[in-house]
MIDRENMAR-69928 format. One record per residue (C-alpha): residue in three letters; residue number from 1; x, y, z. Coordinates in nm, 3 decimals. Last residue first. Example, Ala and Ser with C-alpha at 12.3 -4.5 7.8 and 13.67 -1.06 7.14 Angstrom:
REM residues 2
<bami aa="SER" i="2" u="1.367" v="-0.106" w="0.714"/>
<bami aa="ALA" i="1" u="1.230" v="-0.450" w="0.780"/>
//
This chain:
REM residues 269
<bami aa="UNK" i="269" u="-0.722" v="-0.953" w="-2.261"/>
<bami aa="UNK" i="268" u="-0.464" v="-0.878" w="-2.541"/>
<bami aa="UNK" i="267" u="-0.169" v="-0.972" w="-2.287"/>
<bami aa="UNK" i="266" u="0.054" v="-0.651" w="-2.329"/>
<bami aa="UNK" i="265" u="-0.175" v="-0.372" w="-2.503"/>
<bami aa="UNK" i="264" u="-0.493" v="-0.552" w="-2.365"/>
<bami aa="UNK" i="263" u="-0.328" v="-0.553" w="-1.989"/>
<bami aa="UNK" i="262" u="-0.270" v="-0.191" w="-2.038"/>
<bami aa="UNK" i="261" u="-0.630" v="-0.076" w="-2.220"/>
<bami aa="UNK" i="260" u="-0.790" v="-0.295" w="-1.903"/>
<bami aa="UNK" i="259" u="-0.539" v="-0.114" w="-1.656"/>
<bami aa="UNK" i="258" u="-0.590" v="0.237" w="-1.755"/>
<bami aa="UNK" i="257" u="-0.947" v="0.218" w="-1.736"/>
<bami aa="UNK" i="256" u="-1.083" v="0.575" w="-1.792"/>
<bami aa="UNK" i="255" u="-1.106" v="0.696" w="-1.386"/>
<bami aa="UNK" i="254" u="-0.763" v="0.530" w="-1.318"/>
<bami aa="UNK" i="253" u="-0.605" v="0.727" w="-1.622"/>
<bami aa="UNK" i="252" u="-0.477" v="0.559" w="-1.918"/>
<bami aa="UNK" i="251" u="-0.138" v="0.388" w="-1.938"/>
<bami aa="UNK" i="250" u="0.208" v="0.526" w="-1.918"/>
<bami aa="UNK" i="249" u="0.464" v="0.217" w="-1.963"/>
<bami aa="UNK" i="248" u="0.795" v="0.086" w="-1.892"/>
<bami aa="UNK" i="247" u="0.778" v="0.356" w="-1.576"/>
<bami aa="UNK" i="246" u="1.045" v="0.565" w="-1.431"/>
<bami aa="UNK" i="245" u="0.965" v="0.853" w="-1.587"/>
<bami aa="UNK" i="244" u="0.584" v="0.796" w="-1.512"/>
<bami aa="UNK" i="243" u="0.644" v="0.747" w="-1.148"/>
<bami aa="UNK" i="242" u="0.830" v="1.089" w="-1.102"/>
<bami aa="UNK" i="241" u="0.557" v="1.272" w="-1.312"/>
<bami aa="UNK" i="240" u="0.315" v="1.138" w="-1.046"/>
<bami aa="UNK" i="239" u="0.032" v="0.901" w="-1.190"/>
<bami aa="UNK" i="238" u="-0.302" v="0.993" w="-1.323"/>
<bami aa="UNK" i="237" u="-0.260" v="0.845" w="-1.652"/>
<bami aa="UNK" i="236" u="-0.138" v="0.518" w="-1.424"/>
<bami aa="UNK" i="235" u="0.201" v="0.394" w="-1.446"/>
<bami aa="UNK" i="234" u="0.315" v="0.065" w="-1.564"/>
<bami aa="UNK" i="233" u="0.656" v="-0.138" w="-1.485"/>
<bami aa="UNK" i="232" u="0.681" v="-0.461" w="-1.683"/>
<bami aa="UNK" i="231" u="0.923" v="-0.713" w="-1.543"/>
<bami aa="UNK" i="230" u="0.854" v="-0.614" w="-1.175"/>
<bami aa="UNK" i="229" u="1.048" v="-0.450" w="-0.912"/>
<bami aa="UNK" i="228" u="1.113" v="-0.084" w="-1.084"/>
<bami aa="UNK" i="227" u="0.729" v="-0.106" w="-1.100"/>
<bami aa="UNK" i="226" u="0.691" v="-0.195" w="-0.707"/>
<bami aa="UNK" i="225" u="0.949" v="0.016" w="-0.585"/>
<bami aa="UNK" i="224" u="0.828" v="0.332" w="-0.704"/>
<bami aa="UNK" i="223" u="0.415" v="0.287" w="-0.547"/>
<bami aa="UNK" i="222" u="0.466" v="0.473" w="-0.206"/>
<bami aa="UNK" i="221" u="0.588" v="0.737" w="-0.465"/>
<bami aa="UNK" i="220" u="0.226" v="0.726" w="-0.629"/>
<bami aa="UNK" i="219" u="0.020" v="0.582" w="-0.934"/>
<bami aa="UNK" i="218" u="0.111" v="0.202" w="-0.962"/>
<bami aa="UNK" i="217" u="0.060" v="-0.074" w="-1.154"/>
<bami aa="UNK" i="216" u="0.296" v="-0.398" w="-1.188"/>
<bami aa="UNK" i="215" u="0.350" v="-0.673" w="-1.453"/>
<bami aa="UNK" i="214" u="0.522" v="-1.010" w="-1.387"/>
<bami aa="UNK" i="213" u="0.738" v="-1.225" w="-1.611"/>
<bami aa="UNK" i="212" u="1.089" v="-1.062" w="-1.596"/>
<bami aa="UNK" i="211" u="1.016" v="-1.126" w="-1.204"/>
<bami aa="UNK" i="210" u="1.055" v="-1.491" w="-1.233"/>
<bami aa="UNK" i="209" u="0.802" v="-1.667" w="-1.074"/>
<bami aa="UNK" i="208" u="0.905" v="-1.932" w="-0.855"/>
<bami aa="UNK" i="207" u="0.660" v="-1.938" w="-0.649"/>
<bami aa="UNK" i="206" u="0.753" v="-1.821" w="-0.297"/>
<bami aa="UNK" i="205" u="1.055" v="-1.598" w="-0.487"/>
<bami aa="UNK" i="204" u="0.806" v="-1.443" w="-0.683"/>
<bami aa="UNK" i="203" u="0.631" v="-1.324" w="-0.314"/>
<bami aa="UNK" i="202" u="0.930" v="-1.285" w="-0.242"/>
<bami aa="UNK" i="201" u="1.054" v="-0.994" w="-0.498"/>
<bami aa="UNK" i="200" u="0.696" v="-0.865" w="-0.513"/>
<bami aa="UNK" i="199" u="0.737" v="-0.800" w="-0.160"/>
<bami aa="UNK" i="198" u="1.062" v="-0.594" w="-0.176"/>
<bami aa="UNK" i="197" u="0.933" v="-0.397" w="-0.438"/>
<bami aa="UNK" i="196" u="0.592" v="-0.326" w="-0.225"/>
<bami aa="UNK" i="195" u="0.859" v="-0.183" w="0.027"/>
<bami aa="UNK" i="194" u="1.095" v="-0.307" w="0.297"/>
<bami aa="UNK" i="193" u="1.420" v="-0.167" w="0.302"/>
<bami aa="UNK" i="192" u="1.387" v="0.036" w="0.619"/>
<bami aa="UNK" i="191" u="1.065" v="-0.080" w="0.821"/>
<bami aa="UNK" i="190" u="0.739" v="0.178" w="0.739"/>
<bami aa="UNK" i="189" u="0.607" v="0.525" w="0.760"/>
<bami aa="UNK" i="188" u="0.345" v="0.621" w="0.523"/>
<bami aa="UNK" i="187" u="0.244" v="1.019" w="0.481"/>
<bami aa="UNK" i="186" u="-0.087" v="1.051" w="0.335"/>
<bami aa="UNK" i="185" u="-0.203" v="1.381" w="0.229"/>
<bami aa="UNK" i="184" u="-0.029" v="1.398" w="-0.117"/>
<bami aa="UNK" i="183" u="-0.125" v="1.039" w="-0.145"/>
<bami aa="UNK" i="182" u="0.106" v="0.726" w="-0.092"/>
<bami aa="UNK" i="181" u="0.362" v="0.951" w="0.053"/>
<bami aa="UNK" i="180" u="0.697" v="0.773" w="0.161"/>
<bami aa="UNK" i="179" u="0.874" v="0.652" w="0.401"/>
<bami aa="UNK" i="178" u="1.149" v="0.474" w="0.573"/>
<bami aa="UNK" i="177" u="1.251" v="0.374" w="0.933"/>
<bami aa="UNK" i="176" u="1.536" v="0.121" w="1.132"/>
<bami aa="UNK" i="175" u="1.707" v="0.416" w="1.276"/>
<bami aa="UNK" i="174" u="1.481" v="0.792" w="1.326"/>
<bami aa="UNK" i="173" u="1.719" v="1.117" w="1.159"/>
<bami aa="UNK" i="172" u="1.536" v="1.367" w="1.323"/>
<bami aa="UNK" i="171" u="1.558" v="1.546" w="0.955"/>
<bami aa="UNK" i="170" u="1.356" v="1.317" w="0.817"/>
<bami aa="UNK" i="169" u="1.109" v="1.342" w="1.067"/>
<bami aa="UNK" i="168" u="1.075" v="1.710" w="1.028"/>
<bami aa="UNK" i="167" u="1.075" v="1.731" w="0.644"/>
<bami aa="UNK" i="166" u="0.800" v="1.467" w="0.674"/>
<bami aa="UNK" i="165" u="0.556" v="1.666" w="0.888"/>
<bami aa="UNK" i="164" u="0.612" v="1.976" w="0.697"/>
<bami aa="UNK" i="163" u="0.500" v="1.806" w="0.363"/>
<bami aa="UNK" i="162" u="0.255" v="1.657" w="0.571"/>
<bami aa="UNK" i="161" u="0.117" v="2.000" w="0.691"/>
<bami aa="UNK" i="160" u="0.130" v="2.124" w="0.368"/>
<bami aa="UNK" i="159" u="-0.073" v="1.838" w="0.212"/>
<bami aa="UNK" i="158" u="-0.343" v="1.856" w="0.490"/>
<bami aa="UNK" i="157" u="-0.340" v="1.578" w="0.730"/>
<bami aa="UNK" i="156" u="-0.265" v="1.192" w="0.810"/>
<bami aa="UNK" i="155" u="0.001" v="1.055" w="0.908"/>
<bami aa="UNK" i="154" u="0.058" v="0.666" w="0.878"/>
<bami aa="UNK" i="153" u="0.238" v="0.436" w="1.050"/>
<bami aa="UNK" i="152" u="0.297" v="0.053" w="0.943"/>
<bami aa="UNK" i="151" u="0.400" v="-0.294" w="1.046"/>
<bami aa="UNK" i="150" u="0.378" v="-0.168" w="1.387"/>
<bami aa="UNK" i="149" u="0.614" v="-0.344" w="1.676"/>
<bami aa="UNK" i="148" u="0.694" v="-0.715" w="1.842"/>
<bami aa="UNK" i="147" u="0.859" v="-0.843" w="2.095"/>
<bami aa="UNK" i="146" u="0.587" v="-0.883" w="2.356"/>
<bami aa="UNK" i="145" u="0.709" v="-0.674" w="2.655"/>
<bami aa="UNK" i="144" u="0.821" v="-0.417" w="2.362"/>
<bami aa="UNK" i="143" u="0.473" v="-0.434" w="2.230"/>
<bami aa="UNK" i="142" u="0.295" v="-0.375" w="2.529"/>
<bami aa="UNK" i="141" u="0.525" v="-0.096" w="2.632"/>
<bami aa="UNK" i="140" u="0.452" v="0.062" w="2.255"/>
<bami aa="UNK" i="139" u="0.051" v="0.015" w="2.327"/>
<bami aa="UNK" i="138" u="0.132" v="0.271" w="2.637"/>
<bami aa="UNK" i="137" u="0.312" v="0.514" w="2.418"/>
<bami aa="UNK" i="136" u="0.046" v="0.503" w="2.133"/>
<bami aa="UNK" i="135" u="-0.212" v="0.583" w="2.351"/>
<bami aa="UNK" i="134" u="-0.536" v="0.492" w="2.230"/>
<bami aa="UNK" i="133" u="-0.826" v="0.470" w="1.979"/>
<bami aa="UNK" i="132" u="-0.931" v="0.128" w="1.819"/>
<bami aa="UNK" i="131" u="-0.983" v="0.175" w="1.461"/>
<bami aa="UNK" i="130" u="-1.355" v="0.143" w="1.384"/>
<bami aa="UNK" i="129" u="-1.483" v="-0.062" w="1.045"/>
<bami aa="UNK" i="128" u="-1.699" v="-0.069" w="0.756"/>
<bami aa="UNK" i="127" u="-1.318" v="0.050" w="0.559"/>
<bami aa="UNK" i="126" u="-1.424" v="0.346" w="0.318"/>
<bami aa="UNK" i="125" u="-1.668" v="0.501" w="0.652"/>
<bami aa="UNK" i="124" u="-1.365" v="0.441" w="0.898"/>
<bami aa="UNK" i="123" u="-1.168" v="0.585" w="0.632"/>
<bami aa="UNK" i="122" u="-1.369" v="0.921" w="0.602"/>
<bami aa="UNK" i="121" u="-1.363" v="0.872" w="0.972"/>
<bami aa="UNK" i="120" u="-1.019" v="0.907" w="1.064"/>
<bami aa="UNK" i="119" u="-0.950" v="1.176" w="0.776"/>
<bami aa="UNK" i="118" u="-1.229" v="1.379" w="0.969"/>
<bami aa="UNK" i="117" u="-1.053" v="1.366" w="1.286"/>
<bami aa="UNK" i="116" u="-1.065" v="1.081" w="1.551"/>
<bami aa="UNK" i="115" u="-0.786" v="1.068" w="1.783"/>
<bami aa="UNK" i="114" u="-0.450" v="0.849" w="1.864"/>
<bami aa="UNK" i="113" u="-0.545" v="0.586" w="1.615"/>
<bami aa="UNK" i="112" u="-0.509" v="0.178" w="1.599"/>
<bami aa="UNK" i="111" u="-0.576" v="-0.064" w="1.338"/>
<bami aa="UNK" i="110" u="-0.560" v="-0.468" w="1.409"/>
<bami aa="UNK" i="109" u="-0.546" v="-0.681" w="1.105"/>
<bami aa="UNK" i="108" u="-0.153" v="-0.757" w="1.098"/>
<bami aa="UNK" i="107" u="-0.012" v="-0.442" w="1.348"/>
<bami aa="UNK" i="106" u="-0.136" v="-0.092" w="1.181"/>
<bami aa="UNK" i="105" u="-0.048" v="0.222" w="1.279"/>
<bami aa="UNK" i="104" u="-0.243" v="0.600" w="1.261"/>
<bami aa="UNK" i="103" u="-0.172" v="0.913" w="1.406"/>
<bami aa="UNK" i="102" u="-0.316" v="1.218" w="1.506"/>
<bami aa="UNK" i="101" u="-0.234" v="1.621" w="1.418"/>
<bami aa="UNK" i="100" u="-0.180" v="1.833" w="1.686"/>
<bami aa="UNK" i="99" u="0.167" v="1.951" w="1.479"/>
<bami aa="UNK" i="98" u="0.327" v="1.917" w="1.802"/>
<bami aa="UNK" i="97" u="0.149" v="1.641" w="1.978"/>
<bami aa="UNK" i="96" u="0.160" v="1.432" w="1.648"/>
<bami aa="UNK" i="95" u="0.514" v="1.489" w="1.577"/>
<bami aa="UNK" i="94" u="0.796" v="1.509" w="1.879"/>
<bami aa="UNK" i="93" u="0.609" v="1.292" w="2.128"/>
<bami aa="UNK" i="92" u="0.335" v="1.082" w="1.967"/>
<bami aa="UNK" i="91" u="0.632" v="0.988" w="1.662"/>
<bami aa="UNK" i="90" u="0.869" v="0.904" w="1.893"/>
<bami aa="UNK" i="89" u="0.668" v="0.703" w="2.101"/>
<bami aa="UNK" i="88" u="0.577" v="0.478" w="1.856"/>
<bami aa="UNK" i="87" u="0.920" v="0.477" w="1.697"/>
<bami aa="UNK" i="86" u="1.034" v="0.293" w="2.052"/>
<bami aa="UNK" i="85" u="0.810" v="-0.029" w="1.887"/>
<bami aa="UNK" i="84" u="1.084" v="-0.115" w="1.658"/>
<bami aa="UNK" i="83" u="0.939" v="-0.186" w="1.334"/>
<bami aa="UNK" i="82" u="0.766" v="-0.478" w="1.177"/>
<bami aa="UNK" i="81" u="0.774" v="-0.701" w="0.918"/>
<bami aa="UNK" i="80" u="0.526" v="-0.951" w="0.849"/>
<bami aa="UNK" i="79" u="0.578" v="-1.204" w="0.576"/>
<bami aa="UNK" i="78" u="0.425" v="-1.546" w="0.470"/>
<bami aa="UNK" i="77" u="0.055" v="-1.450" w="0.625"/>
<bami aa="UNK" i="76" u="-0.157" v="-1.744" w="0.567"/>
<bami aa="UNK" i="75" u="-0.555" v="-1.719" w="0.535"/>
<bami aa="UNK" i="74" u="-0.542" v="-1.714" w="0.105"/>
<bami aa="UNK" i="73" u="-0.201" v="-1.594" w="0.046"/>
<bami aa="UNK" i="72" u="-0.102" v="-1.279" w="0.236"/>
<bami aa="UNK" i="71" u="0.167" v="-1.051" w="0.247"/>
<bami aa="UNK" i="70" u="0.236" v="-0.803" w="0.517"/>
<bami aa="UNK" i="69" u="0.494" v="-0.533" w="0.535"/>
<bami aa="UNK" i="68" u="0.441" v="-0.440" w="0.204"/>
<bami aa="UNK" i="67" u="0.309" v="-0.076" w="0.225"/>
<bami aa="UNK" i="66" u="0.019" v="-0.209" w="0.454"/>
<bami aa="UNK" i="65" u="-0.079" v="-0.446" w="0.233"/>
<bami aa="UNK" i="64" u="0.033" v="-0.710" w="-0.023"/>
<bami aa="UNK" i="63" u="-0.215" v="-0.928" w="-0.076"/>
<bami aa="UNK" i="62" u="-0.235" v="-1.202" w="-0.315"/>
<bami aa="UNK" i="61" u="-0.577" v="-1.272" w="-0.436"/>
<bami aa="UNK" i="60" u="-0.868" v="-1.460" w="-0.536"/>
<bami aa="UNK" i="59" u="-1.065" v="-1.320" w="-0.811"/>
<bami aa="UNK" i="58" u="-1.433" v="-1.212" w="-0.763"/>
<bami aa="UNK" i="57" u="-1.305" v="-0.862" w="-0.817"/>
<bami aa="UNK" i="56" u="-1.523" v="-0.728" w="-0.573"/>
<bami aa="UNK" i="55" u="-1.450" v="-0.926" w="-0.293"/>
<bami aa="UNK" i="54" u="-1.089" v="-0.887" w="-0.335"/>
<bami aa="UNK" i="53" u="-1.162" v="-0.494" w="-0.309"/>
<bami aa="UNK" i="52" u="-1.304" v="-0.578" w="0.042"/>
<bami aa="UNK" i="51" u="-1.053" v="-0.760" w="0.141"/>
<bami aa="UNK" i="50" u="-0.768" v="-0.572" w="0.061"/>
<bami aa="UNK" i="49" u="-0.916" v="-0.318" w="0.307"/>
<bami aa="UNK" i="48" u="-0.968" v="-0.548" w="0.644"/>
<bami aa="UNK" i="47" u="-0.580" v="-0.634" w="0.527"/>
<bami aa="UNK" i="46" u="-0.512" v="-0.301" w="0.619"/>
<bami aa="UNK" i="45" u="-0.448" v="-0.020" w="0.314"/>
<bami aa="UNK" i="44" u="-0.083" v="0.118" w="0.178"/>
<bami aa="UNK" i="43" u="-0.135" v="-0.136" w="-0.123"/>
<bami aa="UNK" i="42" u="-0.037" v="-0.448" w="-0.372"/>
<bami aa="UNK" i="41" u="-0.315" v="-0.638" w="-0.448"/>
<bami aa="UNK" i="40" u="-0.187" v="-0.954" w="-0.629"/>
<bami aa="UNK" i="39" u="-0.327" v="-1.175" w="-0.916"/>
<bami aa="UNK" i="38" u="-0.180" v="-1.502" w="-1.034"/>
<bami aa="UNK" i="37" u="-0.206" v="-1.538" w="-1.394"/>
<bami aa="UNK" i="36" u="-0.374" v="-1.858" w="-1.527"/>
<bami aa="UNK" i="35" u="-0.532" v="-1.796" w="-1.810"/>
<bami aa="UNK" i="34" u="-0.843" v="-1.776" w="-1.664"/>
<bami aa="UNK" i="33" u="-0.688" v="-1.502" w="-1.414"/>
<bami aa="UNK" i="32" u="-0.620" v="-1.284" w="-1.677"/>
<bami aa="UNK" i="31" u="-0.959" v="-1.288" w="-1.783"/>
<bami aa="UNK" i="30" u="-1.073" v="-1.218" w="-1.472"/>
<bami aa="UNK" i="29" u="-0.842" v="-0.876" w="-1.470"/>
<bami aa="UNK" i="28" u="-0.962" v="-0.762" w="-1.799"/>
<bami aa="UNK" i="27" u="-1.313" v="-0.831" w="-1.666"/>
<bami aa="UNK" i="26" u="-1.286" v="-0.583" w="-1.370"/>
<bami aa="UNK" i="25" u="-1.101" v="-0.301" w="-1.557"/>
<bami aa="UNK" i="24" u="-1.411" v="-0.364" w="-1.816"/>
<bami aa="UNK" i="23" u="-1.676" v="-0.321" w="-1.506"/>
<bami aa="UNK" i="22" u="-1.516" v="-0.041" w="-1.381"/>
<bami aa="UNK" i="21" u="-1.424" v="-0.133" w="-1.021"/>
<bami aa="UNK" i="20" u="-1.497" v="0.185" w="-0.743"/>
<bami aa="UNK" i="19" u="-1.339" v="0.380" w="-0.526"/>
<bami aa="UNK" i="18" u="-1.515" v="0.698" w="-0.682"/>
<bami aa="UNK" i="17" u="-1.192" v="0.800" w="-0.812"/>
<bami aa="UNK" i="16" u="-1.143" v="0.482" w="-0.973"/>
<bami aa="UNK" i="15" u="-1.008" v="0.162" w="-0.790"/>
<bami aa="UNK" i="14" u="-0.721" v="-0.005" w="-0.962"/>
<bami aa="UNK" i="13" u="-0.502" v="0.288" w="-0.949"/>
<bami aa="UNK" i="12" u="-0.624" v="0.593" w="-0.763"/>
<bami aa="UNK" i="11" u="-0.646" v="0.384" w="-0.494"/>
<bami aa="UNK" i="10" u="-0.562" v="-0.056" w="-0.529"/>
<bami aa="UNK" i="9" u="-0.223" v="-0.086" w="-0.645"/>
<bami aa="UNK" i="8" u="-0.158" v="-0.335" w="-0.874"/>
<bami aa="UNK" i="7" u="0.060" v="-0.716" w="-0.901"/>
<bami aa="UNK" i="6" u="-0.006" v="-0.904" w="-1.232"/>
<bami aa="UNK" i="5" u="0.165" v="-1.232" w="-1.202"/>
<bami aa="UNK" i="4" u="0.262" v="-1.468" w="-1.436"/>
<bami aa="UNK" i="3" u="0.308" v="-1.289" w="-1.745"/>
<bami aa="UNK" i="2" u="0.479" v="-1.437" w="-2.113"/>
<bami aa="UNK" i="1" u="0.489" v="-1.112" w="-2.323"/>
//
């Protein structure tokens, strides 16, 4: 097929289970790039996190991040979509101090908790970095005084205690919200109608791609939009069963370099 863009998730998708490159995933991808494919990150992570996986492709890079609410190329950011800062508040008052479980949310580079638990500084540890900890109501004032809001929330917590998490917020009925799990213990809450779909679509709008000629990777819900966005659609080994149905393709696991045997299959690279 004729591919100008190869857009992936970065956990349990480009990164194996260790978090790490293979070397073959790594070449596949520089070989693409030789030809002249542009190359995007597409992922739930900060910038800060993007970064680091850029680093170790030795590729320059699109990124997508924070569930595509902010797209980078090189140092400029050509969207940033936020929501309204009153879900803040919602979210510390009728979630996190019921289920006692803290939250994350993300505005451009900056990362900001309510506590420090173990999932806060497995990621701390992951990222090189410290989230700064605070109130989310009193950030949310700031915010509204400023006109602006998070790009992203994220809970954090046990599988069952997300599952209940999400039933709950659902059924509070929030405007101006959607989300989705990028992990079974990762619960991402971002603007309605924005996804890593949506930034494909402008990113190939920027320049002037047509999306029949990209190819996307993905292993979780958080991940749906961006393979029904793109020309090829591929799912991970290790993907949900509800990703893989929808998928153009199933490759091989993250851990046994799904994306080098997928790119070969489609580009022979």
């Amino acid at each position: 097929m004729k591919c100008k863009l190869i857009c992936m998730d970065i956990d349990g998708t480009l990164l194996n289970d260790e978090k790490k490159i293979s070397d073959r995933v790594k070449r596949s991808i520089q070989k693409a790039k030789a030809r002249g494919i542009r190359i995007a990150l597409a992922t739930g992570r900060m910038p800060r996190g993007a970064d680091l996986v850029e680093e170790e492709l030795k590729v320059p890079c699109i990124k997508i991040c924070s569930a595509g609410t902010y797209i980078l190329m090189g140092d400029d950011c050509i969207s940033n979509k936020v929501m309204a800062p009153e879900v803040l508040c919602r979210m510390e008052k009728e979630f996190s101090e019921r289920y006692q479980v803290p939250f994350w949310f993300f505005l451009g580079r900056e990362w900001y908790v309510t506590g420090i638990d173990s999932f806060v500084e497995r990621e701390m540890e992951i990222m090189g970095c410290r989230p700064k900890l605070v109130r989310a109501s009193e950030i949310a004032e700031i915010w509204k005084r400023s006109g602006t809001g998070p790009n992203k929330i994220l809970f954090a917590a046990e599988a069952k205690t997300i599952q209940n998490l999400r039933r709950e917020i659902e059924k509070a009925g929030i405007p101006g919200i959607d989300m989705a799990c990028s992990a079974e213990v990762f619960l991402e809450i971002f603007p309605q109608k924005v996804s890593k779909g949506t930034a494909l679509t402008a990113i190939c709008r920027k320049l002037g791609i047509p999306r029949e000629e990209t190819i996307a990777f993905g292993d979780q819900e958080l991940d749906l939009p961006l393979i029904e966005a793109a020309g090829i659609g591929i799912a991970m080994g290790n993907a949900i069963e509800k990703l893989k149905a929808r998928a153009d393709y199933v490759t091989k696991t993250n851990n046994d370099g799904g994306i080098a045997d997928a790119l070969e299959h489609y580009l022979n690279v």
